[in-house]
Backbone as CSV, one residue per row, in Angstrom:
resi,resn,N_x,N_y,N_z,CA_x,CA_y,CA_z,C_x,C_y,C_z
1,UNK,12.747,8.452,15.414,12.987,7.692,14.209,13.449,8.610,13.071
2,UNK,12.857,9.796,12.886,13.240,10.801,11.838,14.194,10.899,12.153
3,UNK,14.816,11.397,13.277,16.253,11.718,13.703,17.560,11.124,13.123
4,UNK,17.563,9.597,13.685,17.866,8.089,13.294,18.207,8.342,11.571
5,UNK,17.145,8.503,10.725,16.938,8.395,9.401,17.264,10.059,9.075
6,UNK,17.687,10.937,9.472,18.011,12.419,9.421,16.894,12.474,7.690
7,UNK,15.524,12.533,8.883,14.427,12.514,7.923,13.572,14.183,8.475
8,UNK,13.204,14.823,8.030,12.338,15.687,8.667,11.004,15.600,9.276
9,UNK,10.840,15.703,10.727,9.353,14.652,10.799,8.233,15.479,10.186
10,UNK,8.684,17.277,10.602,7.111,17.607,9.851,6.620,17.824,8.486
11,UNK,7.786,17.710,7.474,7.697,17.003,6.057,6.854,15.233,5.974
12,UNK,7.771,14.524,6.663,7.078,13.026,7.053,5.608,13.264,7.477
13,UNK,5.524,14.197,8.560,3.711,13.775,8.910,3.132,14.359,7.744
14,UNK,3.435,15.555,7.387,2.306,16.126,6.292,2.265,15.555,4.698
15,UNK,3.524,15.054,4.044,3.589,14.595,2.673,4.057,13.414,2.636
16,UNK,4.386,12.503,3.928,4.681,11.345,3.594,3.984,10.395,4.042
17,UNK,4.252,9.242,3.307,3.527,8.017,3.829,2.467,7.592,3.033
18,UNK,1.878,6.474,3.800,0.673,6.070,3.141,-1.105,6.966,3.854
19,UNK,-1.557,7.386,2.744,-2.705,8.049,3.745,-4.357,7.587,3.110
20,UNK,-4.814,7.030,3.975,-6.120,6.235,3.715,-7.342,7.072,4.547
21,UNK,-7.891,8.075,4.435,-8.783,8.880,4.884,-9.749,9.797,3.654
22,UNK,-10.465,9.687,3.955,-11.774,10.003,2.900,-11.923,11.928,3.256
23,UNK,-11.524,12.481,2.217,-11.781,13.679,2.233,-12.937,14.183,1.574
24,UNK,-14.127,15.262,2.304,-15.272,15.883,1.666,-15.443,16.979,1.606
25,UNK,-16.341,17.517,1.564,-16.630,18.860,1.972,-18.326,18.409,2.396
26,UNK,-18.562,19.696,3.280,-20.448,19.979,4.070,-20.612,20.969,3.242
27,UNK,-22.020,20.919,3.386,-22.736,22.501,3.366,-23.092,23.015,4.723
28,UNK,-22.822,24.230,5.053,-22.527,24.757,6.000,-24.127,24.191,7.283
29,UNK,-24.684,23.789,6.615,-26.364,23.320,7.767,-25.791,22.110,8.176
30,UNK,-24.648,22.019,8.275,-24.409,20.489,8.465,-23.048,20.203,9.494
31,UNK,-23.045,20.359,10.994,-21.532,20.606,11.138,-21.088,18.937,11.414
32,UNK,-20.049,19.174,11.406,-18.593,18.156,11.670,-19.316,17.383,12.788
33,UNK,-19.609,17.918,13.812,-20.139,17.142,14.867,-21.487,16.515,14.599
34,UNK,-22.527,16.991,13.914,-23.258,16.151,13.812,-22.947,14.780,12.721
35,UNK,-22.288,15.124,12.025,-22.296,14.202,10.869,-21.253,12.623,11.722
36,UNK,-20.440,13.423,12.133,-19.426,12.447,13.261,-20.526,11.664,13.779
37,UNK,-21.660,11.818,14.634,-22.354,11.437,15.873,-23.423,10.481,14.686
38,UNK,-23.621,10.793,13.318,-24.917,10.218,12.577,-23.461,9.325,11.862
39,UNK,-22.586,9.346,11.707,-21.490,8.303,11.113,-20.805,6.781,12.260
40,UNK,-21.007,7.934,13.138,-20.404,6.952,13.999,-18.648,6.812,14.140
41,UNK,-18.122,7.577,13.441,-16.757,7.500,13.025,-15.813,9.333,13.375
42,UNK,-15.047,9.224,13.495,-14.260,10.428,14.045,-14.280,11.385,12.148
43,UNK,-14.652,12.292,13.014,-13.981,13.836,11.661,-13.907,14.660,12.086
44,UNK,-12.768,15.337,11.166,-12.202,16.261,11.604,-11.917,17.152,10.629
45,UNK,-12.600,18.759,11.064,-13.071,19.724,9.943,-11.464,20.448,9.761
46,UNK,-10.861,20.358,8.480,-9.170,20.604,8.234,-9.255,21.901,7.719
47,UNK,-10.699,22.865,7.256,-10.577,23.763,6.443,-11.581,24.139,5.734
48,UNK,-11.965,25.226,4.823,-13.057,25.211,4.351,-12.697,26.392,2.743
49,UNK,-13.783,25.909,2.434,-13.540,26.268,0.905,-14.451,27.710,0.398
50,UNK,-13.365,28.710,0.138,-13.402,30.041,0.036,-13.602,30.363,-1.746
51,UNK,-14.124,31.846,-1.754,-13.629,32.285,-2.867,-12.239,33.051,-3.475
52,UNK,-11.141,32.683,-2.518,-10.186,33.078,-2.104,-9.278,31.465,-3.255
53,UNK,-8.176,31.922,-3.983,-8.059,31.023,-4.923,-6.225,30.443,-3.920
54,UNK,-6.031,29.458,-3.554,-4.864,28.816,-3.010,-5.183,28.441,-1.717
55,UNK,-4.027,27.742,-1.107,-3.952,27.283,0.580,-3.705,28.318,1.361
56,UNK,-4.211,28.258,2.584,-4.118,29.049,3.611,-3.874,28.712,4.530
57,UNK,-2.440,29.073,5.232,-2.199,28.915,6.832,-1.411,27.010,7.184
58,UNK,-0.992,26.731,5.929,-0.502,25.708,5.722,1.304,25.829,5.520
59,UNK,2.071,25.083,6.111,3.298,24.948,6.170,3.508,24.483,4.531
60,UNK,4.621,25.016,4.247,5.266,24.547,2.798,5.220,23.241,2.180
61,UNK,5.653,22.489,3.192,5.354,20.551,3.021,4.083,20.373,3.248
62,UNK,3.372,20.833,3.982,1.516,20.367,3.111,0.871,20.557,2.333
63,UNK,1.662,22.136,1.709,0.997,22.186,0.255,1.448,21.275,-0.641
64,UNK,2.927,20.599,-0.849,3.321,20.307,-1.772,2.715,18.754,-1.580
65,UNK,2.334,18.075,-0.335,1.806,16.692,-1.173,2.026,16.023,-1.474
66,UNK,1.297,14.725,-2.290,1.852,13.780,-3.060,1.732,13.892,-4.499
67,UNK,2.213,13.604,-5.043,1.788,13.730,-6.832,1.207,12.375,-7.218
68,UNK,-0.361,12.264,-7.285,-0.737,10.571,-7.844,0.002,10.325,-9.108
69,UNK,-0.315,11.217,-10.145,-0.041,11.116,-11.477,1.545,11.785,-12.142
């Protein structure tokens, strides 16, 4: 379909579209898998939060995002 629309797909998966998923953060006593298994619902750990100031290990089109405002 990207092709078709000479759209870029891995721009499209990472900054486009509509995206309805609840982002959090744990404290580390707490992993991904248990919280999944006490939710009942799929998660999936994308990263974790450093004292290290920017993104890491992320392609150019996932940093940039959507702009709400």
């Amino acid at each position: 379909a990207c092709a078709r629309a000479g759209a870029d797909p891995e721009r499209r998966a990472l900054a486009g579209g509509e995206d309805y998923e609840l982002l959090f953060t744990l404290c580390a006593a707490l992993s991904p898998a248990v919280l999944q298994r006490r939710l009942g619902v799929p998660v999936t750990e994308i990263g974790a939060i450093t004292r290290v100031r920017g993104l890491r290990g992320l392609p150019a089109a996932a940093q940039r995002g959507w702009t709400h405002f």
